[in-house]
Legacy VTK file of the C-alpha trace (Angstrom):
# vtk DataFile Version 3.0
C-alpha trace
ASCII
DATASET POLYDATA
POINTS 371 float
-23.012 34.037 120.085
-20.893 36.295 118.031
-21.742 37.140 114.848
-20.459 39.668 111.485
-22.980 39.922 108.732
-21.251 40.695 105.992
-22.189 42.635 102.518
-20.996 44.809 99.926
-23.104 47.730 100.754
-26.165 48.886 102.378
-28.043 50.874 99.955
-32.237 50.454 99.651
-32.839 46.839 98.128
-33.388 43.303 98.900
-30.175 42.490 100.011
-29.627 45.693 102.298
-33.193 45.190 103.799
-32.431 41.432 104.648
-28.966 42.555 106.414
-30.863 45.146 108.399
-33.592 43.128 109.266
-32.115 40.000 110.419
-29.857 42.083 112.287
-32.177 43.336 113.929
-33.879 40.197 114.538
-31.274 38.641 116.100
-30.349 41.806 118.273
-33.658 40.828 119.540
-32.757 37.350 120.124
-30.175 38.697 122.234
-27.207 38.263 120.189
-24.012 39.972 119.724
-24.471 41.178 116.037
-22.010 43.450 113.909
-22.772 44.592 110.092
-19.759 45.065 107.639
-20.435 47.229 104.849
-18.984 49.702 102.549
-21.564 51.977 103.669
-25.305 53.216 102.233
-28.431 55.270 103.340
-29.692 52.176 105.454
-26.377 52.669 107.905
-28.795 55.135 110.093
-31.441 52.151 110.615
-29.264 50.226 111.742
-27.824 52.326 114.049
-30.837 53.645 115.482
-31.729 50.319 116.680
-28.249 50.242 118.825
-26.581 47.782 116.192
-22.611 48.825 115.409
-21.467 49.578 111.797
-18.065 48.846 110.715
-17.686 50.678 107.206
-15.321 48.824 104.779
-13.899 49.728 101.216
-15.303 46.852 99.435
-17.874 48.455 96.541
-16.529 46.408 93.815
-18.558 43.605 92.060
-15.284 42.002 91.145
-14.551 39.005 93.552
-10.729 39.171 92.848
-10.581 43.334 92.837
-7.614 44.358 95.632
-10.300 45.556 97.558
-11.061 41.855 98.558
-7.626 40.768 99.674
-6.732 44.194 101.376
-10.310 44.024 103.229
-8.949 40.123 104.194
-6.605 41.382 106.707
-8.807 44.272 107.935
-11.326 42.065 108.109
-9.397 39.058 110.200
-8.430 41.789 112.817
-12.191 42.820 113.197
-13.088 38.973 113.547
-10.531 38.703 116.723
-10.383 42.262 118.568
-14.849 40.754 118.274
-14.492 37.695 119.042
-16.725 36.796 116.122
-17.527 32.916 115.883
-20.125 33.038 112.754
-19.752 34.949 109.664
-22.467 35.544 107.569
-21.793 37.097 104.023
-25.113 38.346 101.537
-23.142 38.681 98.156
-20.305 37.289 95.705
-17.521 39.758 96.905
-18.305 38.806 100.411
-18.715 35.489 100.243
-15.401 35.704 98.756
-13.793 38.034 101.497
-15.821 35.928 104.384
-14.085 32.859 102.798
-10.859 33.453 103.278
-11.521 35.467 106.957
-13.420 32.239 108.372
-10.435 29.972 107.302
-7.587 32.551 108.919
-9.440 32.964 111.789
-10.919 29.719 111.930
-14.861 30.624 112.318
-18.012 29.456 111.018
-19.070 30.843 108.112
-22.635 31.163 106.672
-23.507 32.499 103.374
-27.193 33.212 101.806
-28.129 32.967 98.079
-30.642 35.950 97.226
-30.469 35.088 93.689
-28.887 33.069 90.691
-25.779 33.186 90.052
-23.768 32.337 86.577
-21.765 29.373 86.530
-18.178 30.680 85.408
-15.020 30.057 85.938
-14.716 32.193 89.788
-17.277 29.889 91.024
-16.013 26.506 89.824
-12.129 26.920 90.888
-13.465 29.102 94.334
-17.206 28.338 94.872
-16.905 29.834 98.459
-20.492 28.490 99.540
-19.613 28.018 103.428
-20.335 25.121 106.159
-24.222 26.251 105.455
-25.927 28.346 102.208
-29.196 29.317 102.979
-31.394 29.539 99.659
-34.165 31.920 99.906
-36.901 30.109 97.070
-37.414 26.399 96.343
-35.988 28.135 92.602
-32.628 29.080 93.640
-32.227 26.061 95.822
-32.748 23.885 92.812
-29.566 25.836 90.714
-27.837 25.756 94.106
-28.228 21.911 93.593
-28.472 21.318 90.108
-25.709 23.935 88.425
-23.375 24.131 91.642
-23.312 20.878 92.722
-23.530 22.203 96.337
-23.822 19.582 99.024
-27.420 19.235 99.643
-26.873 18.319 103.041
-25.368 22.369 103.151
-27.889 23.820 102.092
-31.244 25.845 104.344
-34.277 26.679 102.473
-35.002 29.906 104.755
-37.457 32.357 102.596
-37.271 35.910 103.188
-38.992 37.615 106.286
-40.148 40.743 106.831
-41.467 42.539 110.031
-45.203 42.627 109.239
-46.124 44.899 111.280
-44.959 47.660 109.762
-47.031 47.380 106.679
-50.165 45.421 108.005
-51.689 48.806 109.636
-54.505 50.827 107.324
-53.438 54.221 106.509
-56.098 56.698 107.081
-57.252 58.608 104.140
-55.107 62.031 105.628
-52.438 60.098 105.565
-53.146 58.939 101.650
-53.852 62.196 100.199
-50.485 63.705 101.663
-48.805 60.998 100.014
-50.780 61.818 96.616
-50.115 65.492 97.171
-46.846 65.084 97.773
-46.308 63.080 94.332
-49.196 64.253 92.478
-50.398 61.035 92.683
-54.488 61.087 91.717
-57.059 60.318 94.260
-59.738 59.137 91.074
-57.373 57.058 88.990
-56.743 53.238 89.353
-53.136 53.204 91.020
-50.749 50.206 89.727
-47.436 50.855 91.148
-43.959 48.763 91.217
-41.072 49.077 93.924
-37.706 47.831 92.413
-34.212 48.801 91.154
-34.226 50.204 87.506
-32.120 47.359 85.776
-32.722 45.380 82.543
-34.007 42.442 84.171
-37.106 44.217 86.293
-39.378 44.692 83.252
-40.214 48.451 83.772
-40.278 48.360 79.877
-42.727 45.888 80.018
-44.927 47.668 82.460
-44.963 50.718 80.587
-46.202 48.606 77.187
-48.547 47.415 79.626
-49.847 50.483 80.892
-50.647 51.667 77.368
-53.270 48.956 76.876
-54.570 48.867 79.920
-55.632 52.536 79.560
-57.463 51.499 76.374
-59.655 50.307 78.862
-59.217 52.425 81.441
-58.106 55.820 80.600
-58.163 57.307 84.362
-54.919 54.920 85.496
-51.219 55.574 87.096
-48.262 53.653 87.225
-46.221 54.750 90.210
-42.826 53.440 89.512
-40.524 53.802 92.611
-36.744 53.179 92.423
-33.542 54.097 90.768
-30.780 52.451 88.826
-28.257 52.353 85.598
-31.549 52.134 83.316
-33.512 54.997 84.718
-32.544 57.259 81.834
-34.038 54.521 79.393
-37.189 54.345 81.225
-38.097 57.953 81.018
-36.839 57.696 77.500
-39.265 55.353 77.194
-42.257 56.602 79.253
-41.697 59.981 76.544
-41.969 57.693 73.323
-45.347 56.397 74.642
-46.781 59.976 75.768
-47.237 58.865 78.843
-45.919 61.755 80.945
-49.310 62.327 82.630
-50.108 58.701 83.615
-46.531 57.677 85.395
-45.025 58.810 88.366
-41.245 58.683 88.865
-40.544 58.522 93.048
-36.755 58.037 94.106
-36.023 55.172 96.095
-37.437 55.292 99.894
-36.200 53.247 103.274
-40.435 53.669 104.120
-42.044 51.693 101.799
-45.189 51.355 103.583
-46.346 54.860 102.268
-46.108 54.461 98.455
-47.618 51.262 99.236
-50.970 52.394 100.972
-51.624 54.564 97.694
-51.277 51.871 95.164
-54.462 49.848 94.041
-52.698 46.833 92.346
-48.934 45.922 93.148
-47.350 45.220 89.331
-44.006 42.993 89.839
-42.428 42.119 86.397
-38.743 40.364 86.769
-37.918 38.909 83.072
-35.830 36.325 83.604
-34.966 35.464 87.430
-35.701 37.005 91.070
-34.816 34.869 93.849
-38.308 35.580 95.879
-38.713 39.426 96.114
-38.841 41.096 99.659
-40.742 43.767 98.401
-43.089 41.601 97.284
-43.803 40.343 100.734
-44.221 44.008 101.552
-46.955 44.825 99.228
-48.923 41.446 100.009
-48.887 42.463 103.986
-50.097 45.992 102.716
-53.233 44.482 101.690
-52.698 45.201 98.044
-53.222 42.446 95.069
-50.080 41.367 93.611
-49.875 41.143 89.542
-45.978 39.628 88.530
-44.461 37.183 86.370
-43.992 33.691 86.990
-40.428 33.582 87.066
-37.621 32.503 89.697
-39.230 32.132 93.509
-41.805 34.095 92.521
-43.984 30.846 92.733
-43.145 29.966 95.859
-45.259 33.315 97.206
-47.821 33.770 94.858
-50.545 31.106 93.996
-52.267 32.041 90.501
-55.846 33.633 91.007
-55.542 32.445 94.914
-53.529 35.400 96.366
-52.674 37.243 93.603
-52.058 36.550 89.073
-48.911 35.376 87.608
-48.427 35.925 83.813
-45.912 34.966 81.574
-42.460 37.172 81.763
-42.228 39.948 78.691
-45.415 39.566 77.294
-47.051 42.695 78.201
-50.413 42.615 77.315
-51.083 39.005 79.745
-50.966 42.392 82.137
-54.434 43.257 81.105
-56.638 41.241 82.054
-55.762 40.441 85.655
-55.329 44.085 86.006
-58.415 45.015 84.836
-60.440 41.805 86.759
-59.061 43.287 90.004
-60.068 46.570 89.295
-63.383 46.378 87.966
-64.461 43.061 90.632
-64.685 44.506 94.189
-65.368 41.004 96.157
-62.602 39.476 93.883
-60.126 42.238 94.785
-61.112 42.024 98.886
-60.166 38.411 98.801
-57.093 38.236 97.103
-55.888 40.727 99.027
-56.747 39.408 101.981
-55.341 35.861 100.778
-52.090 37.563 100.172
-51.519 39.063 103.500
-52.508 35.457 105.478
-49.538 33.729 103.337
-47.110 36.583 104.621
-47.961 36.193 108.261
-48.178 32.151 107.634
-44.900 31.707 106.266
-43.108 34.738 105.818
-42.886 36.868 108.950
-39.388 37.941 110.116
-39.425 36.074 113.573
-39.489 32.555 111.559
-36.628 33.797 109.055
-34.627 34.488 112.460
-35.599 31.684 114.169
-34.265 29.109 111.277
-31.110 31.195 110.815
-30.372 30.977 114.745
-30.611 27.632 115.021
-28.339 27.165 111.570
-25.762 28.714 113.839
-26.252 27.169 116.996
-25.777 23.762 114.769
-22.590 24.988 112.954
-20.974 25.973 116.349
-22.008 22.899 118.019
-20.409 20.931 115.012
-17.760 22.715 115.134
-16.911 21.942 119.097
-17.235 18.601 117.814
LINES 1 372
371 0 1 2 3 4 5 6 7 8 9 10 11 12 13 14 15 16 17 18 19 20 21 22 23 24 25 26 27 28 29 30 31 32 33 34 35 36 37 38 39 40 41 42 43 44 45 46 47 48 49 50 51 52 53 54 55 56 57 58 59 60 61 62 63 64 65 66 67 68 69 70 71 72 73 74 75 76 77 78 79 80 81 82 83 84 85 86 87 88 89 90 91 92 93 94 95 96 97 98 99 100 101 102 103 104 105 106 107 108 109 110 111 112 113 114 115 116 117 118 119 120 121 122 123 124 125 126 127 128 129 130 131 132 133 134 135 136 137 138 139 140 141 142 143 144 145 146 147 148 149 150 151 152 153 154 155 156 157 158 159 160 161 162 163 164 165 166 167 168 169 170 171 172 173 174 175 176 177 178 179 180 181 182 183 184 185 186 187 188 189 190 191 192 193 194 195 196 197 198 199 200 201 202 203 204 205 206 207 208 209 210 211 212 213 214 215 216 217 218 219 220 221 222 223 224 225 226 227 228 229 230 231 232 233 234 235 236 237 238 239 240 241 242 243 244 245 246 247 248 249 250 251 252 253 254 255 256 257 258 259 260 261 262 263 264 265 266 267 268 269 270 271 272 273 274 275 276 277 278 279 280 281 282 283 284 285 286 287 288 289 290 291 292 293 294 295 296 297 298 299 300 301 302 303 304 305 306 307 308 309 310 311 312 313 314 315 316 317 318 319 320 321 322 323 324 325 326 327 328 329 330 331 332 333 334 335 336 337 338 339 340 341 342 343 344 345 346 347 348 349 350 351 352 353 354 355 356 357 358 359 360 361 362 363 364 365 366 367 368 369 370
């Protein structure tokens, strides 16, 4: 088996850690797996673990932009000097470009859903789903079915997988306090901390409102806020409006995760309006630490209210409060949602049973496609 995964770029985020990941995964399934990308900082993991890069000039977020049809025929002679048989594309623009190279070349082609998507006028006339979409949540299944109309017999509920073992290990407390040192991070406060691309629809604004009452109860707390983006000038904007220079912590995106993550007390995840399920998520809950986040999108589908972590209500920052300040002030409460959290990671969301679904999704395309 053969196979191109396909996205627009490989920069830190959900969709660049699922490429790598399953990539990896399947390398160590034994497959013969290629990534297509325009590039990003997560081109040396992949590498590293023996996996080839082609780099492509397809950064656009248009679907029509020239890059897509001049990548077509670059693409199409990648597919045959390969000998690809399954393409499998992670965005719009790809699912596009993988489109039209699976029909030319007369290959499978996969695509997954890692979010919603707005029903316009691109995805009625060229919906560009492929012989199987794999929907990550129960949520974006249901607009996969109910907006798109897609063939439910097309679409694989697959949820997100990560490789566990990276972030189930305790750090020890050298470890910690070089992390703290290194951020000026403070070993006495209470540590609420959020991983996650600065857009409009990630609800840093409503974390920071949140932060302000919560220190009305607790005046020794930090909010760790980790991550860049087109709103990141807003935010500190923001964060200088509330005074509250000396209780947040700005840390650029990181590929390691795991070690902002063993300093943070409660993990605060605050989507307004949609998030498909949230790998990082997944990451803090197999860290060990209790997860606070709106009950939007798949969000659900991971987190069971006051079971293995709180949901609140999207934009209304002060339903933050109280869960926050439960976790912190109840030890025995804290030790077993956290511990809750990081069984329904290794239950249902480990990387081998991601790879494991998506493998056999191929095996049955290619089989139906002997047929």
């Amino acid at each position: 088996m053969r196979v191109l995964l396909l996205t627009t770029h490989l920069n830190i985020g959900g969709i660049g850690t699922y490429t790598v990941s399953l990539a990896k995964a399947l390398k160590s399934k034994k497959v013969d797996v290629y990534v297509a990308s325009s590039g990003g900082v997560l081109v040396a993991e992949l590498v590293a673990s023996g996996i080839s890069h082609i780099t492509m000039d397809i950064s656009t977020k248009n679907e029509l932009s020239p890059k897509v049809f001049k990548g077509c025929r670059e693409l199409c002679r990648i597919v045959r000097r390969l000998d690809i048989n399954i393409i499998h594309a992670q965005t719009r623009v790809t699912q596009v470009l993988g489109f039209f190279v699976a029909k030319l070349c007369n290959i499978g082609f996969v695509t997954t859903c890692h979010g919603f998507f707005r029903k316009n006028i691109g995805r009625i006339l060229l919906p560009a789903w492929g012989e199987r979409v794999i929907a990550i949540s129960e949520a974006v299944q249901a607009q996969l079915d109910d907006a798109f109309k897609v063939d439910k017999k097309k679409i694989a509920l697959i949820y997100n997988g990560i490789d566990v073992q990276r972030f189930i290990r305790d750090c020890s407390e050298e470890e910690k306090d070089a992390v703290r040192n290194k951020y000026n991070i403070k070993k006495d406060c209470l540590v609420l901390g959020s991983i996650s691309r600065f857009t409009p629809d990630k609800g840093h604004d409503v974390l920071l409102y949140g932060l302000v009452e919560i220190l009305k109860k607790n005046p020794k707390t930090q909010l760790v806020l980790t991550g860049d983006g087109k709103e990141y000038e807003k935010i500190t904007d923001l964060i200088s409006y509330l005074k509250l220079e000396d209780n947040v912590v700005l840390i650029k995106p990181k590929i390691n995760t795991f070690n902002i993550l063993s300093v943070i007390d409660i993990f605060m995840f605050a989507p307004k309006r949609k998030e498909g399920l949230g790998i990082v998520l997944l990451e803090a809950l197999a860290a060990g630490k209790p997860v606070v986040a709106t009950n939007v999108g798949g969000i659900s589908t991971v987190i069971e209210n006051g079971v293995n972590g709180f949901l609140v209500e999207p934009c209304k920052h002060k339903g933050l409060v109280e869960p926050v300040m439960r976790l912190a002030e109840d030890r025995e409460l804290y030790k077993r949602i956290s511990q809750a959290g990081r069984e329904i990671v290794l239950k249902r969301f480990s990387i081998d049973g991601m790879v494991d679904k998506v493998y056999s999704l191929y095996e049955d395309i290619l089989s139906e496609r002997k047929k």
